[in-house]
C-alpha positions as CSV (number, residue, x, y, z in Angstrom):
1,X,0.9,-30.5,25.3
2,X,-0.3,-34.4,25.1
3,X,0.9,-37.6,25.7
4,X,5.0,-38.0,26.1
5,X,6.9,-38.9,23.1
6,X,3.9,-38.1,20.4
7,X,2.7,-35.2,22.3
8,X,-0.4,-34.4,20.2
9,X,0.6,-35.1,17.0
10,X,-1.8,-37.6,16.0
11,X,-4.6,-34.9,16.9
12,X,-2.9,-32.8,14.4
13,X,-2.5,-35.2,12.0
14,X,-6.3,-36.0,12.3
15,X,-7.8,-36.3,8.9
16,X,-10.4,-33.2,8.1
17,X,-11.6,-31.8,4.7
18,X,-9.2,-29.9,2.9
19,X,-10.9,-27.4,2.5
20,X,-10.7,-26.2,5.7
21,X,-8.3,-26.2,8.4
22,X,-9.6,-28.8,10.8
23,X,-10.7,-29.2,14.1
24,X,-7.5,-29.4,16.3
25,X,-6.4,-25.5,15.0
26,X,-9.9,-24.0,15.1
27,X,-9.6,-25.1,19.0
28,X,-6.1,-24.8,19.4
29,X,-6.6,-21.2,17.7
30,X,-10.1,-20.1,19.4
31,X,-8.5,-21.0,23.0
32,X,-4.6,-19.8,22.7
33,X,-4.5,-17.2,19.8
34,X,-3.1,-17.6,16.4
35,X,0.2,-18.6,17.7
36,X,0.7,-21.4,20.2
37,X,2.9,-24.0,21.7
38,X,2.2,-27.8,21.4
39,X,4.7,-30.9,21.2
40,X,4.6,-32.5,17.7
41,X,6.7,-35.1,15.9
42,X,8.4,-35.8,19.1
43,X,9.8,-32.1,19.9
44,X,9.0,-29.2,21.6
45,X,6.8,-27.0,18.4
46,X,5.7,-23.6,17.7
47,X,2.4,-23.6,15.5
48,X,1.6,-20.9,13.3
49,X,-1.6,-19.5,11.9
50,X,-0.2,-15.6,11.7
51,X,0.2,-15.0,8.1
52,X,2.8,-12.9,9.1
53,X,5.1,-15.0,11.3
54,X,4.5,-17.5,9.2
55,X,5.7,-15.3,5.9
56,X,8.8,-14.4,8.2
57,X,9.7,-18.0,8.8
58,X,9.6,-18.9,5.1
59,X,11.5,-15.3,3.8
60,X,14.1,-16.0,6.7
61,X,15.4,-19.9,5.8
62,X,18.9,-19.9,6.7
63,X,19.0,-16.8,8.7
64,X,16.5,-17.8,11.7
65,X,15.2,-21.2,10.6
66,X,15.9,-24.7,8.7
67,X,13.9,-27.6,6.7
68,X,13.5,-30.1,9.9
69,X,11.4,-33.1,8.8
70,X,10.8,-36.1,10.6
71,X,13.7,-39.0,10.5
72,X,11.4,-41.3,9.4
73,X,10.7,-38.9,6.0
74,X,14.5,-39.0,5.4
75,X,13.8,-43.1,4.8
76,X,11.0,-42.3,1.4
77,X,12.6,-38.7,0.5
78,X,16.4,-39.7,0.7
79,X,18.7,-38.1,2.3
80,X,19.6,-35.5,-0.4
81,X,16.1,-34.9,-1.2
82,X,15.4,-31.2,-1.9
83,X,12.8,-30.9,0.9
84,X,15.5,-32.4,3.1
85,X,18.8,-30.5,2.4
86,X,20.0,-27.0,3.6
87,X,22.6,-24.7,2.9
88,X,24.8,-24.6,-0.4
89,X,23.4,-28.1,-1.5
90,X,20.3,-27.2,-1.2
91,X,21.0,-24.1,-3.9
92,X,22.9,-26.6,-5.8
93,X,20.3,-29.0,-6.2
94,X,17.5,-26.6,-6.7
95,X,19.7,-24.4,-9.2
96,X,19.5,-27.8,-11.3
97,X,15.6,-28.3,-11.0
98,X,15.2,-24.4,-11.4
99,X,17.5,-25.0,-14.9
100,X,15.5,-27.8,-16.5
101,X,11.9,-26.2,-15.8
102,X,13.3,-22.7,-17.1
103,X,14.4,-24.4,-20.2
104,X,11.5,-26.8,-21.1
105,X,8.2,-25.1,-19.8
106,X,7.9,-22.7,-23.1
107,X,9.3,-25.2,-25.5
108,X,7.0,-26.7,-28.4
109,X,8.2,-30.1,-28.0
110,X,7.0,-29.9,-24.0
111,X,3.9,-27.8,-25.3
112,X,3.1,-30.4,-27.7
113,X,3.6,-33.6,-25.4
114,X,1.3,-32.3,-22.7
115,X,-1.4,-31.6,-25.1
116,X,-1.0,-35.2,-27.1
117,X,-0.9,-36.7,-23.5
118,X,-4.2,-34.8,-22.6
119,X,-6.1,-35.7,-25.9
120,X,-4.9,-39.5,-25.8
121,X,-6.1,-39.7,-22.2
122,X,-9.7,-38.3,-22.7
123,X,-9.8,-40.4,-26.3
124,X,-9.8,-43.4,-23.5
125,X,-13.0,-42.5,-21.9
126,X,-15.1,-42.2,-25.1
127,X,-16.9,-45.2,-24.2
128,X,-17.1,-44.9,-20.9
129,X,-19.4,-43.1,-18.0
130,X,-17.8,-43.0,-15.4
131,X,-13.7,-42.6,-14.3
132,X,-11.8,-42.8,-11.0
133,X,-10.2,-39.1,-12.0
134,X,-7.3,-39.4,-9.4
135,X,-5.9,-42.4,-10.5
136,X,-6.3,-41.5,-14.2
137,X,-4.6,-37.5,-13.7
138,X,-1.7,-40.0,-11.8
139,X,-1.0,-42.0,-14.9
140,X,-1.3,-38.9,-17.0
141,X,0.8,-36.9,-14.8
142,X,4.1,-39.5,-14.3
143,X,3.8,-40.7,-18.2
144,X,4.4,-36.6,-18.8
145,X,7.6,-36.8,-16.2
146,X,8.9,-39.6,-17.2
147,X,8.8,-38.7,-20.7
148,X,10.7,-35.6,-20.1
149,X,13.4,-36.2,-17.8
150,X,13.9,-40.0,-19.1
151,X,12.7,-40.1,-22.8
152,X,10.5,-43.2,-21.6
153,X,7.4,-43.4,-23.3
154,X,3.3,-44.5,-21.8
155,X,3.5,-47.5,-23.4
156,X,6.9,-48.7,-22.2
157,X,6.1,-51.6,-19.1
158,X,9.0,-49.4,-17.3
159,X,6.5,-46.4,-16.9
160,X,3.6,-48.8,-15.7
161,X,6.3,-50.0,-13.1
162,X,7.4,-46.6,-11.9
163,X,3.8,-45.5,-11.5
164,X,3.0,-48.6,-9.6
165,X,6.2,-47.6,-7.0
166,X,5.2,-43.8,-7.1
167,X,1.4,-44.7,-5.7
168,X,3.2,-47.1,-3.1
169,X,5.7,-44.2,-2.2
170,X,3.1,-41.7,-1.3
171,X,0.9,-44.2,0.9
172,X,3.8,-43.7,3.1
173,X,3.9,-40.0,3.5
174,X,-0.2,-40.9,5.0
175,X,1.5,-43.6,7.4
176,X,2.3,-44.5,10.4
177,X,6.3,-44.3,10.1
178,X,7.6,-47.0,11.8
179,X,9.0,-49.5,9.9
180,X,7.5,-52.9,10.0
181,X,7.4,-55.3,6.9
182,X,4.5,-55.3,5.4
183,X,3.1,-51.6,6.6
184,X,2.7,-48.6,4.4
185,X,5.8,-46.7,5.3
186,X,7.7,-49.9,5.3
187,X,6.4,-50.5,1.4
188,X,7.2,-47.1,0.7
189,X,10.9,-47.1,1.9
190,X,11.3,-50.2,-0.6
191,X,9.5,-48.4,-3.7
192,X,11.7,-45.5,-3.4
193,X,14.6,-47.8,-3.3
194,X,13.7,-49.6,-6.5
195,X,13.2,-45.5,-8.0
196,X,16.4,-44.9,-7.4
197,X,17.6,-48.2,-8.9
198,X,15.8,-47.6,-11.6
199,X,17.0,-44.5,-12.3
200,X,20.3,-45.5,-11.6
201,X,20.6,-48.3,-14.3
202,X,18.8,-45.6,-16.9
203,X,22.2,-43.6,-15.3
204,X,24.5,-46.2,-16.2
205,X,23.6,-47.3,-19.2
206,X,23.8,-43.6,-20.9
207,X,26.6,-43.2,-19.6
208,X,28.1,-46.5,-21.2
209,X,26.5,-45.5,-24.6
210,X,28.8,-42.2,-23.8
211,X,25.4,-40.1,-24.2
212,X,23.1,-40.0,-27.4
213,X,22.6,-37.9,-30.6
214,X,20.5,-34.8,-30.2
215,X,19.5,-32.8,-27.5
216,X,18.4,-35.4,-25.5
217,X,16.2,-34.8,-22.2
218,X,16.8,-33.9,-18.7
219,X,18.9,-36.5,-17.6
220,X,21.1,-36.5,-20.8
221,X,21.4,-32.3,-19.7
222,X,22.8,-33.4,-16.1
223,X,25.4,-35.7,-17.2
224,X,26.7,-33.4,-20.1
225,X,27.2,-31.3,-17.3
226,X,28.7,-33.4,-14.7
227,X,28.0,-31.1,-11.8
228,X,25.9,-33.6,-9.9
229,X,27.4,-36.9,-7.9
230,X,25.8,-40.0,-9.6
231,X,23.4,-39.8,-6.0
232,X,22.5,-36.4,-6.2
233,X,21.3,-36.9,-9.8
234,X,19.0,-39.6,-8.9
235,X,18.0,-37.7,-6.1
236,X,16.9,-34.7,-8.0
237,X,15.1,-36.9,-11.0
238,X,13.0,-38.4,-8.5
239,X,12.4,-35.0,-6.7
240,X,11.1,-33.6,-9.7
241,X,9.2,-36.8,-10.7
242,X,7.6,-36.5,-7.4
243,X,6.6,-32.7,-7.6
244,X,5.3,-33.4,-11.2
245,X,3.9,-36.4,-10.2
246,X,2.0,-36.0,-7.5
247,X,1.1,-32.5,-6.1
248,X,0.2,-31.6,-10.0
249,X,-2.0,-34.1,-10.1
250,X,-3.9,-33.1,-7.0
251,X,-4.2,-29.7,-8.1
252,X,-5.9,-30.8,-11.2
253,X,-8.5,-33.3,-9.4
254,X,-8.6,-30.0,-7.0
255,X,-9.9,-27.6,-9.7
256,X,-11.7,-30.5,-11.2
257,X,-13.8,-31.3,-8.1
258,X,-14.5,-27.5,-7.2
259,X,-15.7,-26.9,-11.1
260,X,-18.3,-29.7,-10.6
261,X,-19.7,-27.9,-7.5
262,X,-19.7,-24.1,-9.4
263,X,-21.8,-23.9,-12.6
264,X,-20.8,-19.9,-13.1
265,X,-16.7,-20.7,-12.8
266,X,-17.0,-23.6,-15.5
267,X,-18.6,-21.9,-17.8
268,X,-16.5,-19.1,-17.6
269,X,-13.6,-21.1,-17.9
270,X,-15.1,-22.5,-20.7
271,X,-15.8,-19.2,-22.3
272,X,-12.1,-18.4,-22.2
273,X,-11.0,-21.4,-24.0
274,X,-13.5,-21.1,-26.9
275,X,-12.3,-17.9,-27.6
276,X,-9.3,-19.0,-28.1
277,X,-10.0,-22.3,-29.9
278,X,-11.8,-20.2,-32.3
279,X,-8.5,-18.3,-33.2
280,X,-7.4,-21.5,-34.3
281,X,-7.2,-23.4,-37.2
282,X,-9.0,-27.3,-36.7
283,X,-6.7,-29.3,-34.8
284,X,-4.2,-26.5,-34.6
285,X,-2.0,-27.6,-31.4
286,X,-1.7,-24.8,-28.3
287,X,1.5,-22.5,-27.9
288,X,2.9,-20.5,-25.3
289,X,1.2,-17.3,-26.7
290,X,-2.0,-19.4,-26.2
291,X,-1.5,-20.1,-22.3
292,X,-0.4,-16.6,-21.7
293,X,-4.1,-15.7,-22.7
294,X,-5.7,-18.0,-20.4
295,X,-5.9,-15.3,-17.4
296,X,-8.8,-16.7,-15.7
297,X,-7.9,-19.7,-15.9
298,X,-4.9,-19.0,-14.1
299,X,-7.1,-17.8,-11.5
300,X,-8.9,-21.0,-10.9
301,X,-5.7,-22.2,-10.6
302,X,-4.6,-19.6,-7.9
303,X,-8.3,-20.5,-6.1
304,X,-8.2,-24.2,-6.3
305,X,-4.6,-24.0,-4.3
306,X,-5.9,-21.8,-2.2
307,X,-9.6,-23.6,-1.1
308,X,-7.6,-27.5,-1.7
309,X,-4.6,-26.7,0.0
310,X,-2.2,-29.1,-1.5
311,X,0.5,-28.3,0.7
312,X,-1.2,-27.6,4.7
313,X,2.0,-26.8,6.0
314,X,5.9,-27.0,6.0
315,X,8.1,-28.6,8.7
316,X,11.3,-25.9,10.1
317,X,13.5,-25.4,13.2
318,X,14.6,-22.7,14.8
319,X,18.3,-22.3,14.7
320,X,18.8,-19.6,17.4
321,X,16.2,-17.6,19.9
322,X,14.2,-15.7,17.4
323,X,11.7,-12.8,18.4
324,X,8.9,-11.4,16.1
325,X,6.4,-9.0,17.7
326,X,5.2,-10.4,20.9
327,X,6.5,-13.8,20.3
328,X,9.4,-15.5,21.0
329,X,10.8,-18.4,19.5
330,X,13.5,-20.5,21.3
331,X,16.4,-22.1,19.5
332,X,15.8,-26.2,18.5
333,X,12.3,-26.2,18.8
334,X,10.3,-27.3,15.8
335,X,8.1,-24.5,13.8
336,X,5.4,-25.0,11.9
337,X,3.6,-22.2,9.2
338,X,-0.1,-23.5,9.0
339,X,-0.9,-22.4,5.2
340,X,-4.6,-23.4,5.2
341,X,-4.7,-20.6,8.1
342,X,-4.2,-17.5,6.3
343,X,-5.8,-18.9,3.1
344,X,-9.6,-19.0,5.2
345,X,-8.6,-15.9,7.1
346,X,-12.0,-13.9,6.9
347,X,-9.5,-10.8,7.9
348,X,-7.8,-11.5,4.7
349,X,-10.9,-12.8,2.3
350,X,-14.2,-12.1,1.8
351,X,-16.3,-15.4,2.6
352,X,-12.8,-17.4,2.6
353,X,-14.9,-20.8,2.0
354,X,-16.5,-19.7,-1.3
355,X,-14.5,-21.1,-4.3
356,X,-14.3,-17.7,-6.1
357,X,-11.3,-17.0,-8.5
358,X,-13.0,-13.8,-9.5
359,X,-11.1,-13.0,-6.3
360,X,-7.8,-12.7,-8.4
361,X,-9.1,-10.9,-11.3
362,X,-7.1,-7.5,-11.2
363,X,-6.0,-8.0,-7.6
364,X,-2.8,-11.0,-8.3
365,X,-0.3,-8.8,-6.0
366,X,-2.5,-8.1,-3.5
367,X,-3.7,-11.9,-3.2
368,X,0.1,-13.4,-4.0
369,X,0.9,-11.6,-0.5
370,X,-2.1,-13.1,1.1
371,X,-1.7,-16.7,-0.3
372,X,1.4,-18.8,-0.3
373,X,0.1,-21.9,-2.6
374,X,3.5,-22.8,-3.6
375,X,5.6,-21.9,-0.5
376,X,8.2,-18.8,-0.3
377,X,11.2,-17.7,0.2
378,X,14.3,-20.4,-0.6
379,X,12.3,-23.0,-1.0
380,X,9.4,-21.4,-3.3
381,X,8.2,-24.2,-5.4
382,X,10.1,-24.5,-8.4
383,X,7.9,-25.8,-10.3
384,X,5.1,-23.6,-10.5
385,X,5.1,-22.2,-13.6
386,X,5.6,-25.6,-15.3
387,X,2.5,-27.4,-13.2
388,X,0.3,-24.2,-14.1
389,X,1.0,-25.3,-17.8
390,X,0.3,-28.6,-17.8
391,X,-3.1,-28.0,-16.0
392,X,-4.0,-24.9,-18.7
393,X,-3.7,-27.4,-21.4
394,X,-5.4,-30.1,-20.1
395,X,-8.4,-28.1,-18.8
396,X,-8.6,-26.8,-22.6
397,X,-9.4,-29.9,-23.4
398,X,-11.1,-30.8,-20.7
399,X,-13.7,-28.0,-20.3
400,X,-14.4,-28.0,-24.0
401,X,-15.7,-31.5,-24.7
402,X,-16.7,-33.0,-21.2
403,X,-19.2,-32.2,-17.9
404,X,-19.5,-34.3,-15.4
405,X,-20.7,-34.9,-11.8
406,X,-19.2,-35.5,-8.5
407,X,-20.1,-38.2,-5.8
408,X,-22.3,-36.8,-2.4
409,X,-19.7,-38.7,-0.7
410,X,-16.6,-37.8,-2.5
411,X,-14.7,-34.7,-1.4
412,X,-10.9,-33.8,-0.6
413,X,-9.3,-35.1,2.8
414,X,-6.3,-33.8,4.5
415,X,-4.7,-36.7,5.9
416,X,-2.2,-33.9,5.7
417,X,-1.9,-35.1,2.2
418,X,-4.9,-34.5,0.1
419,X,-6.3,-37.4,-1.0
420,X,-10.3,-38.1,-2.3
421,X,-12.4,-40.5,-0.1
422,X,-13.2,-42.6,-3.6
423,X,-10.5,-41.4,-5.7
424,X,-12.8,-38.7,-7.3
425,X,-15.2,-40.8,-9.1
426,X,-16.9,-39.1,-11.9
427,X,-20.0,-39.3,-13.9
428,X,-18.6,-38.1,-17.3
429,X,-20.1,-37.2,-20.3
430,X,-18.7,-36.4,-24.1
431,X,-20.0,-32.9,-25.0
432,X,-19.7,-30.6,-28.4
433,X,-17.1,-28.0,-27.3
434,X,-19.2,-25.3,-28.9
435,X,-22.0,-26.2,-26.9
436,X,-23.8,-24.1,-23.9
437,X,-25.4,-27.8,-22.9
């Protein structure tokens, strides 16, 4: 169970490859079974690598078990954050993000913003040969977020200042939590404090102006409304900033970084989106009828979540003795669902390590029951469908006039959090979108 207090968390937290599950549960797993006690984030903890506990636990939120993260999480996420809350709040809130994704992932003003924002950003590297792709998907992905829920444009110095707090924010989720000045966790309780005053002031000074013309964005939607607490709408504006932000843009250096290392799968993907450039007129923008065509690419999608593992695994609590098959799970003690478990099952995928979305092709409910890449149950991420739009368009562009080339020494971590060890530094190269070459 490890040492007092800590127990063996910082084995578990041990930074692997993403793409697979680590050391401490292919021992933990090979000596006590897919199921197992440990002591983790300072509490007695049930681990789980059963796909179908682990399905039970997410399908049962409420019922059986609860969102229990770490105190120190509360201090960056907030206290009404969404991974945070429970209950009738938790509904409330998530109704709200479910609303504003809903409304704007099929619109031609969203459609038409993600695609500008994709062609601006590769116009930048013309000139150059090589790119740090995480930090540039970063400052692609918050200028799309903050466009959208705040009507603040790239070149505003506020955007350049709430990207600068977002990459200090999530150096704390990789940290040590204890809160020293000076230390990441400690910088990162600060930068979401300036967010929310940020947002706050945006808050304030619509509603002084007594809203604007038009349909306005996001935040002008929330306040028409005034269902939300001035607290719980900053709170849900930065949630969604954060989910936009941040696990979008891993996704996308994801699929980028497995595309480097399979030939067959770009070219594919390319394949797909020639086709159906060439229904187009030169210059013609993409629509939704577009990205409901791009099937496979939807698959690398699926594939990249599933090899990457954005997410590794979700913090609950038992709220009363619970009992599934042979095991029994006693009321207060932590439980954790190990994604990355069933997605490298071999029982449930054939050669689990090859990067293969062929694996999808004609087989999406079979695999959607094998692979929880955006959660389940309550808390099934929200915004899946919108992410998986913003990545279709950009790959359009992406795959159709560039290649490039990965570092030897430059792969995905889990630290749980997936970060590359350089950033995902490319060679990149300008290509003819026509081109085989």
């Amino acid at each position: 169970m490890g040492w007092p207090i800590c127990g063996e968390t910082l084995a578990f937290l041990k930074p692997h490859k993403s793409n697979s599950t680590g050391s401490f549960l292919q021992q933990h797993c090979s000596r006590y079974g897919k199921v197992f006690k440990s002591h983790l984030f300072c509490s007695p903890a049930i681990v789980s690598c059963d796909h179908e506990l682990n399905m039970f636990i997410l399908q049962n939120e409420e019922k059986y078990f609860q969102a229990s993260y770490p105190k120190p999480m509360h201090g960056i996420l907030g206290k009404l954050s969404l991974l945070t809350v429970s209950g009738d709040l938790h509904k409330k809130l998530r109704n709200v993000a479910v609303s504003f994704i809903g409304a704007s992932k099929s619109t031609p003003a969203f459609l038409h913003s993600v695609e500008k924002l994709s062609i601006s950003m590769m116009e930048s590297w013309k000139e150059r040969k090589q790119i740090t792709f995480c930090y540039e998907i970063r400052k692609f992905t918050i200028n799309l977020m903050v466009k959208h829920l705040l009507s603040i444009e790239p070149e505003e110095p506020i955007a350049f200042k709430i990207l600068e707090d977002f990459q200090t924010f999530m150096k704390g989720f990789v940290s040590l939590p204890v809160y020293i000045p000076g230390t990441h966790y400690a910088n990162a309780v600060k930068a979401r404090a300036r967010l929310s005053r940020t947002v706050r002031e945006i808050i304030r000074e619509r509603q002084h102006e007594n809203m604007r013309a038009g349909e306005g964005d996001f935040l002008d939607v929330i306040l028409k409304k005034r269902s939300l607490s001035e607290e719980e709408t900053v709170s849900i504006v930065l949630d969604i900033m954060l989910g936009g932000y941040e696990t979008t843009a891993t996704l996308l250096a994801l699929i980028v970084y497995f595309l480097a290392h399979a030939p067959a799968v770009f070219q594919k993907l390319k394949e797909e989106h020639r086709a159906i450039r060439k229904s187009k007129q030169d210059e013609e923008p993409l629509n939704w009828e577009d990205y409901q065509q791009m099937e496979f690419t939807n698959n690398v999608i699926l594939e990249a979540m599933r090899c990457g593992n954005v997410v590794k695994f979700v913090h609950r609590e038992a709220i009363r003795d619970v009992k599934f098959k042979e095991y029994l799970i006693p009321s207060g003690w932590k439980v954790l669902p190990i994604f990355t478990a069933a997605h490298f099952d071999p029982n449930l995928h054939e050669n689990p390590s090859e990067f293969n979305p062929s694996r999808w092709t004609d087989k999406a409910s079979v695999m959607s029951k094998r692979v929880m890449p955006f959660g389940g149950g309550p808390r099934l991420c929200p915004g899946a469908e919108l992410a998986k739009v913003e990545i279709s368009f950009f790959l359009h562009h992406l795959v159709l006039n560039h290649r490039w080339k990965t570092q030897a020494d430059d792969y995905p971590i889990a630290y749980p959090y997936v970060e590359f060890r350089r950033g995902l530094l490319l060679e990149i190269e300008r290509t003819n979108g026509f081109d085989d070459h």
